[in-house]
C-alpha positions in Angstrom: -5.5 21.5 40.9 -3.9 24.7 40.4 -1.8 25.5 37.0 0.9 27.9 37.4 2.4 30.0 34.7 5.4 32.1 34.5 7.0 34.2 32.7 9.5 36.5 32.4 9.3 40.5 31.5 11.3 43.0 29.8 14.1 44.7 32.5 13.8 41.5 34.6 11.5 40.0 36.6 8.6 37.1 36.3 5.0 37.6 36.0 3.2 34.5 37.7 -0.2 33.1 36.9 -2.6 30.7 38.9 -5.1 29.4 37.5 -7.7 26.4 39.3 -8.1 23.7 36.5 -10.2 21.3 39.1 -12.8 21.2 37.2 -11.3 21.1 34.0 -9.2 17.8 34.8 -12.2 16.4 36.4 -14.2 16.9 33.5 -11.1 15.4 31.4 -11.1 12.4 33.4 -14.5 11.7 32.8 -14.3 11.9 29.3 -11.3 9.3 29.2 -13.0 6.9 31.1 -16.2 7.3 28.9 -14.0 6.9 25.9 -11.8 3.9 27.2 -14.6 2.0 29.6 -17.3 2.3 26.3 -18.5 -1.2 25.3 -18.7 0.3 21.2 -15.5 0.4 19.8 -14.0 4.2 19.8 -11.1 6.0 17.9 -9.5 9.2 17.5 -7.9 10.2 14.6 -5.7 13.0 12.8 -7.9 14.3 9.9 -5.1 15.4 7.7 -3.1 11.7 8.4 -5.9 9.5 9.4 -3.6 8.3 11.5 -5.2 7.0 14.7 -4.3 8.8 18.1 -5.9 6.6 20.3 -8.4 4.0 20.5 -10.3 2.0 23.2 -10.2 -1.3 24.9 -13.5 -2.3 22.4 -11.7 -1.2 19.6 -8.7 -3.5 20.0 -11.2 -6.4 20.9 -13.6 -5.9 18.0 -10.8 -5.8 15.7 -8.4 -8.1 16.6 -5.5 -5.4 16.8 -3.2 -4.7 19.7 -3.1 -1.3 20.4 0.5 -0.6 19.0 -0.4 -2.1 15.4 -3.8 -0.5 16.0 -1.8 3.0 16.3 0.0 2.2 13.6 -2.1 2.0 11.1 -4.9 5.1 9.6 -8.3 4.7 8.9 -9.1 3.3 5.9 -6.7 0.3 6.5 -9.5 -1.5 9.2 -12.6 -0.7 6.3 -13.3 -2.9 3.3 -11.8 -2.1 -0.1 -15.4 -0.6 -1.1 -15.5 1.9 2.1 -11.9 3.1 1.3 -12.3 5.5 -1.9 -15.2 6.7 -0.3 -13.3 7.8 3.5 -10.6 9.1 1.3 -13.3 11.1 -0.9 -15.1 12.9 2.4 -11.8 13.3 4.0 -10.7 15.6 0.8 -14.2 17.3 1.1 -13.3 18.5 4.3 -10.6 20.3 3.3 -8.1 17.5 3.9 -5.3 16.8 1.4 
């Protein structure tokens, strides 16, 4: 896979970059179908938000959430009330407000 880039410089003209990303989609690939395919339920989520990004087919199973709702929704709304102060808590610790 090649990744091409242009772009244009002063007094006209375009200066064209090639760049091989094989390796770097195959390695993303990977990844995804470690992340989706994984029998433990997975998430990713926006630090600042907690928003979830994405989660995996376990995740939606363990839960009970389709995927839409799951993406919906942040963190602390699948943890028990106890868990929830304390998510909040490390989140702000981390420099998230």
């Amino acid at each position: 896979m090649i990744s091409v880039t242009n772009a244009p410089v002063p007094h006209g003209g375009w200066v064209s970059t090639h760049e091989d990303i094989t390796e770097s989609a195959r390695r993303e690939t990977s990844f995804r179908l470690l992340f989706e395919s994984n029998p433990l339920p997975m998430w990713v989520y926006d630090r600042e938000t907690l928003r979830f990004l994405a989660v995996n087919d376990a995740a939606v199973s363990h839960y009970g959430y389709s995927r839409e709702k799951f993406l919906a929704m942040t963190l602390p709304e699948i943890r028990r009330p106890e868990e929830r102060k304390r998510i909040s808590e490390s989140s702000h610790r981390a420099g998230v407000q």
